[in-house]
C-alpha positions, 0 to 999 in steps of 0.5 A: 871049938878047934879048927879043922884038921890042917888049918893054923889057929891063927895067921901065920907068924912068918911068910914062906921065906921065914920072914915076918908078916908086914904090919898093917902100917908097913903095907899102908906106908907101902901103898902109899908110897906107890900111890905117890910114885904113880901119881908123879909119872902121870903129872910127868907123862899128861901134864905137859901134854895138857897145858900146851893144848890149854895155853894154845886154846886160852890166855889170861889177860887185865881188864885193863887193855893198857896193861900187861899179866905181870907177876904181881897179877899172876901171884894175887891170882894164885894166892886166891886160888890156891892158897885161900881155896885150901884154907877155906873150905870149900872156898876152891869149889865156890872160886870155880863155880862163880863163873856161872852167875857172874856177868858179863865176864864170867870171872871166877873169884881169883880173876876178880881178885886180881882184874884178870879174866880168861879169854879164847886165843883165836889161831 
């Protein structure tokens, strides 16, 4: 069976400036790299905005009152939150979600890690 009058067989071998059609990797790459450029301009645009009204809202602070958030603190909390919530799976959603049913603190894993929990700065 032929096509009707008028239509190619096929898809076009060139674009109307005579250039060669993209490939399906090429337009993906492309897509993906616009996602990426996206994605920066939103953290760049929202991203400050966010963390002035959390930081104004919460503070991180030691069980301990004695102590002060030093780095060492701050870096056991990352590497439970961040670094061991992409290595296990679905260890960020639990590390979230524990706060639910821990009491009386309500601490999530990486807080408990470390001693830490999150309090509401009152302005």
């Amino acid at each position: 069976m032929s096509p009707p009058p008028g239509w190619a067989a096929g898809p076009p071998a060139s674009g109307p400036g005579g250039q060669p059609l993209a490939t399906f990797s090429d337009r993906l790459l492309a897509y993906r790299i616009d996602a990426a450029i996206a994605t920066g301009i939103m953290m760049v645009l929202f991203t400050p905005p966010f963390l002035f009204i959390w930081f104004r809202m919460f503070c991180v602070v030691p069980l301990d009152a004695t102590r002060t958030l030093d780095r060492r603190t701050a870096g056991k909390r990352y590497l439970v939150q961040f670094v061991g919530g992409s290595l296990v799976p679905g260890g960020s959603h639990v590390d979230g979600l524990w706060q639910l049913w821990d009491k009386p603190w309500q601490q999530c894993l990486h807080d408990k890690f470390a001693g830490t929990v999150v309090v509401k700065v009152s302005r």
